[in-house]
Steps between C-alpha positions, in 0.01 A plus 500: 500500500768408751717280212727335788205327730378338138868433430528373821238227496564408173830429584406290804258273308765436222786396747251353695379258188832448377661403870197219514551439132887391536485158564157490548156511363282826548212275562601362800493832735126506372291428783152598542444383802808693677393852265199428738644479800726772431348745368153441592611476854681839497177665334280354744750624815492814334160522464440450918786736560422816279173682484333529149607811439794405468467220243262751320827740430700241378464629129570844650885347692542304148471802315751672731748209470483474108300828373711781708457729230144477591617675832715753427707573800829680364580721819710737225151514322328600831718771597459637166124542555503639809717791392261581244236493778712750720582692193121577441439496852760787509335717179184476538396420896433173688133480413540459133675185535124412632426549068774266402403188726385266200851544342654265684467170474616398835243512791763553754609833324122583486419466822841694648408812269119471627654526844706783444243670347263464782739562759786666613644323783814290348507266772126440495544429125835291540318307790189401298706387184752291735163345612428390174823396408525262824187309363622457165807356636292242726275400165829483350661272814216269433531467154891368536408316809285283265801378317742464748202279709462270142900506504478340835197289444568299192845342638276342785269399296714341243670312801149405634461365145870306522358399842187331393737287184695456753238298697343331183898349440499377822163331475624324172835453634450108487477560113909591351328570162334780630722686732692715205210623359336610823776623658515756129188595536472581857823689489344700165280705729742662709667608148177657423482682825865617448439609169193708643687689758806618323418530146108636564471624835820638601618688218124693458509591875802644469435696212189618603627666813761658259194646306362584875858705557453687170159638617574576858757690349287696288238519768787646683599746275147625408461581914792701511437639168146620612606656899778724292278649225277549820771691701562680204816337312599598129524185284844556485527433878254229516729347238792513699321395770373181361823384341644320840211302464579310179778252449827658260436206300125640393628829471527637163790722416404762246874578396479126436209569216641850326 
């Protein structure tokens, strides 16, 4: 469970409800009418802008923003497993990796050993795994693209909401009683829209392509991993190797531990 998002949009409703509550009644940033608009009207653009494909992996991104344990991608964690692939690899031959395949959980891993095992051109493997990798990255792409679009779309539509109080105020303009109370209310829906982008919208796109970063990483990792045991590298090697590729700040220093 990532602790901080939950922390974080906890937080954001409280200060939220007590900045409205200071002075103020709760029940007057209630508007059904402007949630509508808002938020309906975001959905709906969202809905003509993104295949359903993409609405249908929403649990799936959710999960990844809240649930990361449920995708474990510790690039200290990968490493680890692909020296204990090279160092079978290295006792026992290439082809009985080919045995081992339902150990590991991760498909990528399963599918660079199956290449390796079926062939012995490095490049031809490296090529066919950076071809998978480039498509995850696209599904990946689309998956923040979706937030940063609703980030976008629900300020407009909150001001299209503002926009259309707006109108109805001027219509009852002859009317004093009524000009407070409209002018509240139509200003209520661009507070919703606001609300939308940078508490909802934002903040989830931009940890999602975090998550995204994590597994390109590993992705990464598992390539080069997988074209050294083929060339023949002792996990030692492959070790030092892989290192570069993983922030210090990930690393784990064993003196550290003793």
């Amino acid at each position: 469970m990532d602790i901080m998002s939950f922390i974080g949009l906890i937080a954001a409703a409280g200060l939220l409800v007590y900045g409205i509550s200071d002075g103020g009644s709760v029940s007057d940033f209630i508007a059904s009418g402007s949630v509508a608009v808002t938020a309906g009207g975001t959905f709906a653009a969202l809905m003509i802008a993104f295949p359903p494909r993409v609405f249908a992996s929403l649990p799936k991104l959710l999960a990844k923003i809240f649930l990361p344990g449920l995708y474990d991608f510790n690039p200290q964690k990968y490493v680890g497993i692909i020296a204990e692939i090279a160092d079978d690899a290295k006792k026992y031959g290439i082809l009985y990796l080919d045995g081992k395949l339902h150990d590991y959980k991760d498909e990528f891993i399963r599918k660079g050993i199956q290449l390796a095992v079926d062939s012995e051109q490095p490049e031809a493997v490296r090529d066919a795994l950076e071809t998978e990798l480039g498509y995850m990255i696209e599904r990946h792409k689309s998956g923040i693209r979706f937030f940063e679009k609703g980030a976008a779309y629900a300020p407009g539509f909150g001001l299209l909401g503002t926009l259309s109080g707006l109108i109805k105020l001027l219509a009852d303009a002859d009317d004093p009683s009524k000009i407070a109370g409209g002018m509240a209310a139509a200003l209520i829906t661009m507070f919703y829209g606001l609300i939308l982008a940078n508490v909802i919208f934002l903040p989830m796109g931009n940890k999602l392509k975090k998550r995204s970063d994590e597994e390109v990483l590993c992705k990464q990792l598992v390539i080069e991993g997988v074209v050294a045991i083929i060339e023949g590298g002792t996990p030692s090697q492959i070790k030092e190797k892989l290192m570069p590729y993983i922030p210090p700040s990930m690393r784990i220093n064993k003196k550290s531990r003793k």
